[in-house]
C-alpha positions in Angstrom: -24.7 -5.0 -89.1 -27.8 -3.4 -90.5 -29.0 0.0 -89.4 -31.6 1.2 -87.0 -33.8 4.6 -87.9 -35.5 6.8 -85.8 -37.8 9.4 -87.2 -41.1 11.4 -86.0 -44.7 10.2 -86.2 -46.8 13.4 -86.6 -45.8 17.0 -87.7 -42.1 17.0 -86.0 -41.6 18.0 -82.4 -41.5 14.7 -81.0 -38.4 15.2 -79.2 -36.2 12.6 -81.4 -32.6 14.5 -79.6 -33.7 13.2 -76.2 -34.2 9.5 -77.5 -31.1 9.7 -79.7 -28.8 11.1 -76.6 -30.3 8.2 -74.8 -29.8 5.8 -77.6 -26.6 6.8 -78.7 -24.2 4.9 -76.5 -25.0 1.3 -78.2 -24.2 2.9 -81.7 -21.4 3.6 -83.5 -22.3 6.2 -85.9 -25.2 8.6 -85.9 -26.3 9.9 -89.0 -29.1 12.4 -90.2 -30.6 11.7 -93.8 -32.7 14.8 -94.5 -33.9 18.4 -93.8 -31.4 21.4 -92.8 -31.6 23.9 -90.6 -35.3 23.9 -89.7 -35.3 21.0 -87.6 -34.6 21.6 -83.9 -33.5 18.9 -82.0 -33.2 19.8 -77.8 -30.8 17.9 -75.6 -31.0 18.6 -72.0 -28.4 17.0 -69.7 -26.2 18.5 -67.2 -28.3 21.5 -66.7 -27.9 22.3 -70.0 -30.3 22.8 -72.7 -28.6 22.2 -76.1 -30.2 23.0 -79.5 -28.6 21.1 -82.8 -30.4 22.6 -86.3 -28.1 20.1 -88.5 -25.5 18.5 -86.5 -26.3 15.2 -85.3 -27.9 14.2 -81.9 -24.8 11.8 -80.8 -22.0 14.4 -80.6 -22.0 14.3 -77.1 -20.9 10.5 -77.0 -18.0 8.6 -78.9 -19.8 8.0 -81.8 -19.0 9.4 -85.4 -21.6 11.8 -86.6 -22.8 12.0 -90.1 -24.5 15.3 -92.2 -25.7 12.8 -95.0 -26.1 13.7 -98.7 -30.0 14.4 -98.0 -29.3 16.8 -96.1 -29.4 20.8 -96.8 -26.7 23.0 -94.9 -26.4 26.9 -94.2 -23.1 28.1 -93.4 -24.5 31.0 -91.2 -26.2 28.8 -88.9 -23.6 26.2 -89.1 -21.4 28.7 -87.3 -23.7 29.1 -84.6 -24.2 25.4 -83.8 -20.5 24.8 -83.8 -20.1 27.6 -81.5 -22.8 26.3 -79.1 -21.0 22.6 -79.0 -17.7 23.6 -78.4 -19.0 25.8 -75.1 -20.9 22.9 -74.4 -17.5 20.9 -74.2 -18.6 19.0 -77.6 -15.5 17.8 -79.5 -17.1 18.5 -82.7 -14.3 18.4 -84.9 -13.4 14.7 -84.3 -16.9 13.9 -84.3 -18.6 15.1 -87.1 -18.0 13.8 -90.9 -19.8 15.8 -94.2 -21.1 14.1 -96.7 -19.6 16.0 -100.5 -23.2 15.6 -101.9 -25.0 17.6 -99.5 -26.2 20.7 -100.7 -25.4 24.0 -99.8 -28.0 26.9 -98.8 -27.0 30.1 -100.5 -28.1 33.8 -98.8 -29.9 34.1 -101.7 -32.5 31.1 -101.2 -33.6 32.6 -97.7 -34.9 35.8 -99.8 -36.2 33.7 -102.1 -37.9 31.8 -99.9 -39.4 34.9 -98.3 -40.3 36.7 -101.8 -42.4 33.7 -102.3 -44.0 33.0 -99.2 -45.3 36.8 -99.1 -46.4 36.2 -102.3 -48.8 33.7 -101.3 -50.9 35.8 -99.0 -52.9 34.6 -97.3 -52.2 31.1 -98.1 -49.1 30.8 -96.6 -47.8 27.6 -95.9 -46.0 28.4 -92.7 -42.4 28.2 -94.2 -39.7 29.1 -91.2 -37.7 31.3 -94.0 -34.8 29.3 -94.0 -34.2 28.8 -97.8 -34.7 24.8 -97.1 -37.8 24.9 -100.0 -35.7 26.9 -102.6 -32.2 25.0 -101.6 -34.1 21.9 -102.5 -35.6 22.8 -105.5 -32.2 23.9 -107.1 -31.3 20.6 -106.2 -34.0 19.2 -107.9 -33.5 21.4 -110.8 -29.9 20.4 -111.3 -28.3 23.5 -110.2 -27.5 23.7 -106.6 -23.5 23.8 -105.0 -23.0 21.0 -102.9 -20.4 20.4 -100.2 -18.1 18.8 -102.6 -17.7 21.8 -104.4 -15.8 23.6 -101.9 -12.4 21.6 -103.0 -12.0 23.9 -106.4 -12.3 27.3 -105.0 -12.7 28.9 -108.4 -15.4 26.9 -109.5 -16.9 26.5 -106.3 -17.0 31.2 -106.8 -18.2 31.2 -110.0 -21.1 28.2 -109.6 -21.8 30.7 -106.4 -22.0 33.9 -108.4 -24.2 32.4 -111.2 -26.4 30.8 -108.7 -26.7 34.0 -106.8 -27.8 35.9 -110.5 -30.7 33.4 -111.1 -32.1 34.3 -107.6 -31.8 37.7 -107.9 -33.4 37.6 -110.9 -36.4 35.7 -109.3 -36.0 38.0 -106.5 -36.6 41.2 -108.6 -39.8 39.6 -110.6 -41.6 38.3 -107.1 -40.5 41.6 -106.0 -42.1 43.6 -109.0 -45.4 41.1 -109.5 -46.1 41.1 -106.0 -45.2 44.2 -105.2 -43.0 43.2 -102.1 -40.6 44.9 -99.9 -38.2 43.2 -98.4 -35.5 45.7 -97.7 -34.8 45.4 -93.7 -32.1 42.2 -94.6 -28.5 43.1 -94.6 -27.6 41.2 -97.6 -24.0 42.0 -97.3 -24.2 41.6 -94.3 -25.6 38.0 -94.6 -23.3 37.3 -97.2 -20.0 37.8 -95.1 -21.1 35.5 -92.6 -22.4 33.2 -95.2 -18.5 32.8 -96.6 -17.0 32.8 -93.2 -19.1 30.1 -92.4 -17.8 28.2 -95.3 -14.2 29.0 -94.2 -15.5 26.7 -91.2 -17.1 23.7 -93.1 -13.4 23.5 -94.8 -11.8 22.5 -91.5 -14.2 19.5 -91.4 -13.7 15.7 -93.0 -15.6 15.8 -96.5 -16.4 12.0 -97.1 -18.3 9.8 -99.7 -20.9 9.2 -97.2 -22.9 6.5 -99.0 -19.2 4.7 -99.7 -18.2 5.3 -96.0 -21.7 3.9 -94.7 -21.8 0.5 -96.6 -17.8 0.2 -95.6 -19.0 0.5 -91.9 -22.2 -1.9 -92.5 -19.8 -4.7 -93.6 -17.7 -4.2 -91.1 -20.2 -4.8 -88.5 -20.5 -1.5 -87.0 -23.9 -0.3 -85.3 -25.7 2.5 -86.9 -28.8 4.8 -86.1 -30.2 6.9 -88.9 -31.7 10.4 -87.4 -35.0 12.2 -89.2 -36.0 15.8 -88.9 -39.5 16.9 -89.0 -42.1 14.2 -89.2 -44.1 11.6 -90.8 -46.7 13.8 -91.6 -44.5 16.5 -92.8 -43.2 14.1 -95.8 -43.1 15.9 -99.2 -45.0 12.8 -100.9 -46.7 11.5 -97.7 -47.4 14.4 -95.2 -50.6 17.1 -95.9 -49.4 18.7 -98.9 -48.6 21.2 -99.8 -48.3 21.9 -95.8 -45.0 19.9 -95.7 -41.3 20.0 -95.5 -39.1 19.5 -99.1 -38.0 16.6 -98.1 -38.5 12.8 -97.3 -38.7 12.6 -93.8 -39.9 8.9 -93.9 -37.8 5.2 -93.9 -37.6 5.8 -97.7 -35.6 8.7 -97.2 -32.7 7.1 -95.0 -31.9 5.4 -98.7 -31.8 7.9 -100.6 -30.3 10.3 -98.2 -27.5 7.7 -96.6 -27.1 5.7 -99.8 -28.4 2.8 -97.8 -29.7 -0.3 -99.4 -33.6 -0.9 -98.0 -32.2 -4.3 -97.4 -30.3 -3.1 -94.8 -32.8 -1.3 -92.2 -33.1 -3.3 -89.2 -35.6 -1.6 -86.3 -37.5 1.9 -87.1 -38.5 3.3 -84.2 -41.2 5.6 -84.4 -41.6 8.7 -81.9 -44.9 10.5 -80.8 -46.3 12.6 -78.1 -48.7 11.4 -75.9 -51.0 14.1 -77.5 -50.2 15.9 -80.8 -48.7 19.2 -82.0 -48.0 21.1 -85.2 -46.2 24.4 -86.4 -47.4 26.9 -89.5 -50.6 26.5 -91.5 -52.0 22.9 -92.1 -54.7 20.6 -91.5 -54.9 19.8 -87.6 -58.2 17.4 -86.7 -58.0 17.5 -83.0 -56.4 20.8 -82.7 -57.6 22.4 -79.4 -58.4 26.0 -79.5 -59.6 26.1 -75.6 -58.4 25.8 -72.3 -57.1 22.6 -73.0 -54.9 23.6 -75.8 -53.3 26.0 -73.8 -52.8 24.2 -70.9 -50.7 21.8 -73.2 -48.7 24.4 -74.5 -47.8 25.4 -71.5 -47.3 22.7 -69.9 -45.3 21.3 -72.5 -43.7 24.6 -73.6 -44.5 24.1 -76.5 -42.6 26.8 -78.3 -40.2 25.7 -81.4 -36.5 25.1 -80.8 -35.4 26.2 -83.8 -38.0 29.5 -84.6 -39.5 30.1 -81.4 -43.3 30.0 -82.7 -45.8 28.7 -80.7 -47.0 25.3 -81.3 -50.2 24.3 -81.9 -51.7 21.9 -79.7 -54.6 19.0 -79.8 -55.5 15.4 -78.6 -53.9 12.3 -79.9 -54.6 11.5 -83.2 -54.2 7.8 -84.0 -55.4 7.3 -87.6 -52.6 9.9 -88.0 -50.1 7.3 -86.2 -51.6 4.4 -87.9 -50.5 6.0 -91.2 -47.1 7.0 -90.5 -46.6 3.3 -88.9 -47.7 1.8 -92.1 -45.3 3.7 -94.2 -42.5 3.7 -92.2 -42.6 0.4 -91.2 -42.3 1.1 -87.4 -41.1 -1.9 -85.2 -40.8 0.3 -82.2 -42.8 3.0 -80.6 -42.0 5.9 -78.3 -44.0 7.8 -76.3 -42.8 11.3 -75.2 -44.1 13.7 -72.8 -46.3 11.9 -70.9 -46.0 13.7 -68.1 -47.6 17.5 -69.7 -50.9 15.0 -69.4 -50.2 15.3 -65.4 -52.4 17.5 -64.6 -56.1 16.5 -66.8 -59.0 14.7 -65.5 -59.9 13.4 -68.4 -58.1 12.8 -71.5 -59.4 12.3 -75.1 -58.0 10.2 -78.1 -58.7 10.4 -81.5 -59.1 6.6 -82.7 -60.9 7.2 -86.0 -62.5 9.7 -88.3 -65.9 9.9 -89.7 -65.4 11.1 -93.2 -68.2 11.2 -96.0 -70.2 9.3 -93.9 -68.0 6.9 -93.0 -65.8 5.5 -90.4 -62.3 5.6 -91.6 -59.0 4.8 -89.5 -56.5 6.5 -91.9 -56.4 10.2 -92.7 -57.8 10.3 -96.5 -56.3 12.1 -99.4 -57.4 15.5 -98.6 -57.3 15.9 -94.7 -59.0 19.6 -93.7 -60.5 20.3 -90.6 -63.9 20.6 -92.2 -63.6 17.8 -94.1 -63.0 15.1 -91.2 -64.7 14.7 -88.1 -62.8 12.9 -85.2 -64.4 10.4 -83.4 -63.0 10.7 -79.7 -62.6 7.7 -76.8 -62.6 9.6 -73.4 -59.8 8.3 -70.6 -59.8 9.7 -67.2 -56.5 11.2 -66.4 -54.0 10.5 -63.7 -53.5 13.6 -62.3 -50.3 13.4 -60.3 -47.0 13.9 -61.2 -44.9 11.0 -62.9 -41.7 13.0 -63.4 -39.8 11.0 -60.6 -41.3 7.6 -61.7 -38.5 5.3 -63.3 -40.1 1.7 -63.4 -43.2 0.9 -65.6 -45.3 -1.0 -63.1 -45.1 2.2 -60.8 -47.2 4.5 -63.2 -50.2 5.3 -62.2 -52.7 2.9 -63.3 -54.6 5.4 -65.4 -51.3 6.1 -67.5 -50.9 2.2 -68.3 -54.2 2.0 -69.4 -53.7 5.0 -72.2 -50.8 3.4 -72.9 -52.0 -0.2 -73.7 -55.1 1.4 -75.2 -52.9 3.0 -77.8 -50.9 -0.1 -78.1 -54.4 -2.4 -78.9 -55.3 0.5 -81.7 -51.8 0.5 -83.4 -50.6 -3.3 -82.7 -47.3 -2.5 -81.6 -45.5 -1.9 -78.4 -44.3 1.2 -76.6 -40.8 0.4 -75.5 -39.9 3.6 -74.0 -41.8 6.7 -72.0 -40.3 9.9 -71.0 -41.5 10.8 -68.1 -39.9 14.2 -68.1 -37.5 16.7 -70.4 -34.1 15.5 -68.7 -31.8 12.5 -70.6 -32.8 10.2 -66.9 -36.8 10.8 -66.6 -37.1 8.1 -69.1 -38.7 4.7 -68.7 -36.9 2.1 -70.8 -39.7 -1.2 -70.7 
């Protein structure tokens, strides 16, 4: 068997833990490739509303769960998740695997990550604080503790307390240089946790995830890869520098799983029938009216994992027509159609005029000022379809956006949630 990814389309958000919960019965093993504890994945089923930060989206079926090697973990937030699951009925410890070569985030790299955010001023990026930027560079840099680590307990101390040196260090200078105050963390505090967390990671199955994976492939077993963030939030691919620290894209389920590109099978891409981002970034149809509001509201769009309010535009299809090209997207998904309920009219973004052209792809630099969307203008549907389950039995206007976007992107929309619950779902 090969394996199936599912990732986001546009700055994150999408709501990829609904279409994994929904997906997950037909696979065997549900692993995530990149990104830590800033990703917010929501489930909502049995009037509950469940929040995984690292964990895996299929933890609530039979399937094995996988934290791959591309992925960066906090002990302190690990706790909580854990916590959450098992008073969710989750029975997380036969469930979940760990790769040994994901890395570990240190108390330290949250501070760090603070230090130099402040440090930028004005120019802030929009970082969530969560150490993910600093765990990754140590990574990079050939310094960071990984889960495998943990077996040696005296090594796994002392690679701690030298890491833990180097950050202070960087600490004090951003500290100094920037004159930056930073005192209301309880570092001991956040430290204690930080290790009892760790005493909880033991108690989990440390694996060879890239060995286990291919093992599983040959033997036929059906996989689903899970992404955080989104297309557009790619370190190499997304609007740099306003992007996550990692590969959020196709390529990064290889390097992340130890998957062979040979053996992807389907990537299905997930969007919002309109477009959202979090932080500071480029945003061509960002909406700051009426309408913009009424879509965050609507949609509630508030983050899962920090709380910040989302920002919130039109549809941006040289945006989608990017990420489908780079992903290699067989499949498309279209969430929240229904927060469009309630508009008359409804614009999409199908191209951009840029330097005095017409361009259908977002070019090198994309600022607000340096782009110009072009808009088509639908007329809404305005009723509810929250109750509708059948595709021929949306309103009329509805299937009209929809096979307008399908015309502009050449690909089919299998599935539409019609709603925020695992059954308001459309399956075509």
């Amino acid at each position: 068997m090969s394996v199936d990814v599912l990732l986001g389309l546009q700055w994150g958000d999408e709501g990829k833990g609904k279409i994994i919960d929904v997906l997950t019965p037909k696979y065997d093993i549900v692993a995530r490739f990149q990104g830590g504890p800033n990703a917010g994945h929501t489930l909502m089923f049995d009037k509950k509303k469940i929040v995984l930060h690292t964990i895996p989206s299929g933890v609530f079926h039979q399937s094995k769960n996988i934290i791959g090697n591309g992925v960066v973990i906090d002990p302190i937030e690990f706790i909580k998740e854990v916590d959450d699951l098992i008073n969710a009925g989750a029975k997380i410890f036969e469930k979940l695997l760990i790769s040994k070569k994901a890395n570990l985030i240190l108390p330290t790299h949250k501070l760090l990550d603070k230090v130099i955010e402040l440090s930028k001023g004005v120019n802030k990026i929009g970082s969530t604080l969560r150490g993910i930027g600093p765990a990754y560079s140590d990574k990079i840099s050939r310094q960071a503790i990984r889960i495998g680590d943990l077996s040696n307990n005296e090594e796994f101390i002392n690679k701690y307390n030298s890491l833990s040196k180097k950050h202070f260090e960087l600490i004090d200078f951003y500290k100094k240089q920037y004159n930056l105050e930073i005192d209301d963390i309880d570092f001991t505090l956040m430290e204690k946790k930080w290790f009892e967390g760790i005493e909880l990671i033991k108690k989990f199955r440390f694996i060879d995830s890239e060995i286990y994976i291919n093992e599983k492939i040959s033997n036929n077993k059906n996989i689903i890869a899970e992404g955080a963030q989104g297309t557009m939030l790619d370190i190499d691919f997304g609007t740099y520098p306003f992007v996550t620290s990692s590969n959020t894209t196709t390529a990064g389920v290889c390097t992340g799983l130890g998957i062979p590109p040979t053996q992807i099978n389907d990537v299905i891409g997930i969007f919002k029938a309109y477009t959202t981002r979090v932080g500071a970034g480029p945003f061509p149809t960002e909406l700051n009216d009426a309408n913009g509001d009424k879509l965050r509201e609507y949609g509630k769009e508030f983050g899962s994992t920090t709380g910040r309010s989302r920002r919130c535009g039109w549809l941006d299809l040289p945006i989608l027509r990017y990420a489908i090209m780079i992903n290699g997207v067989t499949k498309l998904v279209m969430m929240k159609a229904d927060v469009l309920d309630n508009f008359e009219a409804i614009k999409i973004c199908t191209h951009y005029e840029y330097d005095g052209k017409i361009i259908s792809h977002p070019p090198y630099s994309l600022e607000n000022n340096n782009v110009k969307p072009i808009y088509k203008v639908m007329k809404g549907w305005n009723k509810s379809i929250v109750n509708v389950n059948k595709y021929k039995e949306l309103p009329y206007e509805l299937i009209n956006y929809i096979e307008f976007i399908e015309d502009q992107l050449d690909i089919r929309i299998e599935i539409i949630s019609t709603g925020p619950k695992r059954e308001e779902i459309i399956v075509r």
